[in-house]
Every structure is written in C-alpha cells, then in structure tokens.
C-alpha positions as CSV (number, residue, x, y, z in Angstrom):
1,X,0.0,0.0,0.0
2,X,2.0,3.3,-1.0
3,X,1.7,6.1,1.3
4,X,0.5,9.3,0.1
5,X,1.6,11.8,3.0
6,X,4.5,11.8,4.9
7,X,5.5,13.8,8.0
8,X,9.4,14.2,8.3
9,X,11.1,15.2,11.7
10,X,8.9,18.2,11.7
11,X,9.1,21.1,14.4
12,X,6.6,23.7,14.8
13,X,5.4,26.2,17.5
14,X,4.1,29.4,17.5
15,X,6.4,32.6,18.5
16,X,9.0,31.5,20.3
17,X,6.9,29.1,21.9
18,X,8.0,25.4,20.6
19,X,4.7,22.6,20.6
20,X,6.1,19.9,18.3
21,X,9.5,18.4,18.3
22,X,10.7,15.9,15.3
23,X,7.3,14.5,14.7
24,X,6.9,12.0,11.6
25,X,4.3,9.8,10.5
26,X,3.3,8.3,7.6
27,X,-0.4,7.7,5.7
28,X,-0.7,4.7,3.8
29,X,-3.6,5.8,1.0
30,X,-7.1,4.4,1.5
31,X,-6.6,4.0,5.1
32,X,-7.7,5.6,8.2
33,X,-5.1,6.8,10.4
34,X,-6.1,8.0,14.3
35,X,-3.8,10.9,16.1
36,X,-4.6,10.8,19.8
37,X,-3.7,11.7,22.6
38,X,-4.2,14.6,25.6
39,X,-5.6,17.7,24.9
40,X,-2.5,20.4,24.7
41,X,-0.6,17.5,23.2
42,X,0.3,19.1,19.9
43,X,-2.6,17.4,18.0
44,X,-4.2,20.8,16.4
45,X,-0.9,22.3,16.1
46,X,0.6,19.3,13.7
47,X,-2.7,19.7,11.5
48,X,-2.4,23.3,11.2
49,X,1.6,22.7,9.8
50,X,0.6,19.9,7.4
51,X,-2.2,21.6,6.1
52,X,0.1,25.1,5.9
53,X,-1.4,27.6,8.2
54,X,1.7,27.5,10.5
55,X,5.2,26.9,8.9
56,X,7.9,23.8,10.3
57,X,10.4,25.2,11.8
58,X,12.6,22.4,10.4
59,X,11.3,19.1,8.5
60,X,9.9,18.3,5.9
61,X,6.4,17.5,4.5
62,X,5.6,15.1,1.2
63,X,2.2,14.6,-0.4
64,X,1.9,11.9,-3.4
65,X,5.8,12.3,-3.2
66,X,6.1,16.0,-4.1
67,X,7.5,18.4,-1.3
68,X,5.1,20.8,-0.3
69,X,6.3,21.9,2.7
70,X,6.8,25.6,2.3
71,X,2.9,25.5,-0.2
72,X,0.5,27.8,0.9
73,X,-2.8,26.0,2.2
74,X,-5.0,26.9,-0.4
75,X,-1.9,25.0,-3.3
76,X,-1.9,22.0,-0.6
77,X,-6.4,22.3,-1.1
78,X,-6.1,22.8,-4.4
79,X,-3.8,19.2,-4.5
80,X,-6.4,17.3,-2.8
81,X,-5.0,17.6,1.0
82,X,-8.5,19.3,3.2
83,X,-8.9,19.9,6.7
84,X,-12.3,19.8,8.5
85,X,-11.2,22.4,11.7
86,X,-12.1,21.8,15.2
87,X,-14.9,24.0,15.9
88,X,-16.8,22.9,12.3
89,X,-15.7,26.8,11.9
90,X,-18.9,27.3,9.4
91,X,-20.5,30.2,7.9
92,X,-23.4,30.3,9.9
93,X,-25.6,32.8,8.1
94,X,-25.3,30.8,4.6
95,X,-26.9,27.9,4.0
96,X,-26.3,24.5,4.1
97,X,-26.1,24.2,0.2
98,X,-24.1,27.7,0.2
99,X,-21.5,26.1,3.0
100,X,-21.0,23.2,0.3
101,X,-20.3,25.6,-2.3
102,X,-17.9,27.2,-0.8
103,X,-15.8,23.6,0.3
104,X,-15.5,23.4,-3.6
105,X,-13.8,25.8,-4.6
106,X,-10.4,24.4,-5.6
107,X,-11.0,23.9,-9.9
108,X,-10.5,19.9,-9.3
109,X,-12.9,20.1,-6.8
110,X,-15.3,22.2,-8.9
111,X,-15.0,19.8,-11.9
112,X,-16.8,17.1,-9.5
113,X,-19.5,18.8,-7.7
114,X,-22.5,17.0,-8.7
115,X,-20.5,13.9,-7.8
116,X,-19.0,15.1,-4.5
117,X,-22.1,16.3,-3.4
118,X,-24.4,12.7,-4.3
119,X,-21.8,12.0,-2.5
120,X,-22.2,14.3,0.7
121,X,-25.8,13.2,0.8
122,X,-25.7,9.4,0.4
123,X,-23.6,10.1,3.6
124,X,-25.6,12.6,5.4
125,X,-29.4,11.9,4.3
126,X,-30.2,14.7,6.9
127,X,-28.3,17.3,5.2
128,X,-30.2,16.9,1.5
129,X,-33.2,18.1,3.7
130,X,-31.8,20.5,5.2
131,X,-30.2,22.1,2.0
132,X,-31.9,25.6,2.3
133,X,-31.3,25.9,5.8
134,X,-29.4,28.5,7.3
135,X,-26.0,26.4,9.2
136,X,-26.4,28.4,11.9
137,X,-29.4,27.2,13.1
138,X,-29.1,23.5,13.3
139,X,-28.2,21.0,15.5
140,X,-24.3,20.9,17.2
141,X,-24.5,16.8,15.3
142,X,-25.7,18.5,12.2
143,X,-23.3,21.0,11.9
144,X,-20.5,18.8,12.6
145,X,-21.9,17.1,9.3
146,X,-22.1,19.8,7.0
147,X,-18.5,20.4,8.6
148,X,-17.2,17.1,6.9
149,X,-19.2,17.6,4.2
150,X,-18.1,20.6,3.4
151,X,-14.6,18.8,3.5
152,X,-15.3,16.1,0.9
153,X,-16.6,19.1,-1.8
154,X,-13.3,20.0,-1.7
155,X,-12.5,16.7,-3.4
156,X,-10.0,15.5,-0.7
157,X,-7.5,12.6,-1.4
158,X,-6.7,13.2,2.2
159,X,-8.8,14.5,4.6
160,X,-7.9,15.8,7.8
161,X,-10.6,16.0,10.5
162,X,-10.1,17.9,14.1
163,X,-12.1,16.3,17.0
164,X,-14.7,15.1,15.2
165,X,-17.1,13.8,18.0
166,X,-15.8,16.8,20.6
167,X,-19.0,17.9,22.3
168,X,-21.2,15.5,20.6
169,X,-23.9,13.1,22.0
170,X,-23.0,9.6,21.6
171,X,-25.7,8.4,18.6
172,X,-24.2,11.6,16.4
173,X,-20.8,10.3,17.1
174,X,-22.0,6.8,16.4
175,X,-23.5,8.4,13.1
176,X,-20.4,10.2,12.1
177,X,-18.2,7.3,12.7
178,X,-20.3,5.1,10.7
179,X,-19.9,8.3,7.7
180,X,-15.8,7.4,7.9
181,X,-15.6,3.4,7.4
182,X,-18.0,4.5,4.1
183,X,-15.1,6.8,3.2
184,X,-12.7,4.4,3.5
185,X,-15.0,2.3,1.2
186,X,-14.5,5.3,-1.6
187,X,-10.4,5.1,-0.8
188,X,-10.4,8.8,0.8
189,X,-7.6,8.9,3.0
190,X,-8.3,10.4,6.5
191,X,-6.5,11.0,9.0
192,X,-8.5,11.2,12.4
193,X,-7.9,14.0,15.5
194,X,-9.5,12.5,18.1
195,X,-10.0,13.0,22.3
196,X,-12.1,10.2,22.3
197,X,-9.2,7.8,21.8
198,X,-11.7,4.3,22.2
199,X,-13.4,5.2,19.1
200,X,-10.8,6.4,17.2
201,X,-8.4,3.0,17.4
202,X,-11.9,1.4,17.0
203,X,-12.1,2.7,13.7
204,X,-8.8,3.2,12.7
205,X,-6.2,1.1,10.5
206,X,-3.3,2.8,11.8
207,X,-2.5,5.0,14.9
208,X,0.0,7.4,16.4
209,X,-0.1,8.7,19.9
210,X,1.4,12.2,20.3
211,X,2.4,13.0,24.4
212,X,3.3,16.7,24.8
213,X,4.7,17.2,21.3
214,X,6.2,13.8,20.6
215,X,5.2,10.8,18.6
216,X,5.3,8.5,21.9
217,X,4.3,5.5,20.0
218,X,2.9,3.9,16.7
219,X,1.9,1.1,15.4
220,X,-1.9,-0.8,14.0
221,X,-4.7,0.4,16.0
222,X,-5.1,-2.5,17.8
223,X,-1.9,-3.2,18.8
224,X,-1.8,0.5,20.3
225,X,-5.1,-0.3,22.1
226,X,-3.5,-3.0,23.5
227,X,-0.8,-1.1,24.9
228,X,-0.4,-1.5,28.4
229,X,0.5,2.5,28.4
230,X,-2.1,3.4,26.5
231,X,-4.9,1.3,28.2
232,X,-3.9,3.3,31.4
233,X,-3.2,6.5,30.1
234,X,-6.0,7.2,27.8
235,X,-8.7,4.2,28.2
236,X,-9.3,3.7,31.7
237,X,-7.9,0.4,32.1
C-alpha cells in the first residue's frame, strides 16, 4: 500500500513558543489513520503545519511524493489535502447548500461537484433536507456534518478531521463514525484527530499517539489499544 503523506522530523510552535519536536508519521492511502492523545498535546498544532497555516520550523512535508512543505494551504487544497477544523468553523448565516459551495472551490474540486455532493448526501441523508437551511441554526451533530461535508466538496484525497465527535452526543458520534468506514469504502484517506481515543483505534487502520509534542508510539490500531500505556493513560484500564 504506497503512502500518500509523509510527516518528516517536523518542528513547529508558535512565536517562540515550541509545541512539536521531530514529529513524523506516515499515511498509507485508503486508510484511516487516528492521532490521539491529551488535549494540549500538539494534535491541532501538527494539522495546522501539514495543512500550511503555520510553517515547520525544520522538517519536511511530502504529499503523493512532491515536497510541499513551504505550499501555501490553499496549493496543498487545491492538491487534494483538506482539513475539516475543530470547531466545524462554518459560515453560519449561509446555507447548508451555500456552505458546500464554498468547500469546492479548488477547480479539481469544482469539476466534481455534482459527484461530490451525491456523495455528501448518500452520507448525510439529513443534510439533502436541510439544504436551504441556514448552518447556523441546526443542530451541534448536524453541523458537525455539514462540517465534513463541506470537507469532501473539496474533493480531498486526504482528509484531515479535528475532533470530530468533541461535544457531541453519543448516537451523532456513532453516526459520524459510521460516515468514515463509508469513506474508506471510496479510498479517501483520512487522517482522524481525536479526544475520544476508544473510538478512534476502533475505527482506525493505523494510529500514532502524540504526548506533549512527541510521537510516543505507533503502530496498527489494535496493537496500540493493546498497549499496556495506552490502556492506562488514555482508556481507563
């Protein structure tokens, strides 16, 4: 399986302030990849530098084998790497069809808009009726839908999610999870930010656990969830 994103001894903070040290990771395409660990651990911070809102200090960052760590975000978009943001971050006063429109904006991504958005709704049934709704106005679960959705109109080849479930009651997240195993079905690449770290390995192929800036260890999801560390740490056990 050829990996389509690669993370190389990247460093990252913000002023002088330093949050990641020699972080790398790999995503293998087609597969879902969890990130967990504590909240202040770095998680946010290493999205924001692959995605290109904050530039590595030092490392180096390779999509489909093409260096593109010093691209702007909206190159990286353009190329097919999308990040859903924590905080859905959504244009609340639009609608739900006008918040979709505005996740395709990248010309690849506006090629496929009918198909992207059959797409969105085979996913998210509850958005197609809620299409001339205004965002702000639904549901926390719904919004976190329209959230992702907006995501996949960008035509991701990786997609990048930020505590999806954060705040969520437990049949949304359910509901959302269930949304990423059929995106692994249509070989989109995702790579999972997650609090919740007992759904995430659930779900997940592969996973890296990130302690206080650091890659503390890797490895299948299972296999991680089967840590003795991590069963303490992070599952209760």
């Amino acid at each position: 399986m050829s990996t389509i994103l690669e993370v190389q001894q990247v460093s990252a903070g913000y002023g002088e302030v330093q949050v990641l040290w020699d972080v790398s990771l790999q995503l293998k395409a087609g597969q879902v990849t969890a990130l967990v660990g504590a909240n202040g651990a770095g998680k946010t911070t290493l999205l924001r530098t692959i995605v290109g809102t904050i530039r590595p200090w030092q490392g180096r960052i390779f999509f489909e084998g093409q260096d593109v760590t010093r691209l702007p975000a909206h190159r990286k978009a353009a190329m097919g790497l999308i990040l859903v943001p924590e905080g859905r971050q959504l244009f609340p006063n639009m609608t739900v069809y006008e918040n979709l429109e505005m996740g395709a904006t990248p010309p690849r991504a506006r090629a496929r808009f009918q198909e992207n958005l059959e797409l969105v709704f085979r996913l998210f049934p509850r958005l197609k009726e809620r299409l001339h709704q205004k965002a702000g106005t639904m549901s926390g679960g719904e919004q976190q839908m329209l959230a992702v959705a907006r995501g996949l109109m960008g035509a991701p080849k990786v997609l990048m999610i930020d505590e999806m479930s954060l705040g969520l009651a437990p049949i949304l997240v359910l509901e959302l999870y269930e949304s990423l195993k059929q995106l692994r079905e249509q070989g989109i690449t995702v790579l999972l930010v997650e609090q919740n770290v007992h759904m995430a390995l659930a779900i997940a192929d592969y996973a890296y656990v990130l302690s206080e800036g650091r890659i503390e260890l890797h490895g299948p999801s299972k296999e991680v969830a089967n840590n003795p560390r991590v069963r303490e740490a992070y599952l209760g056990i």
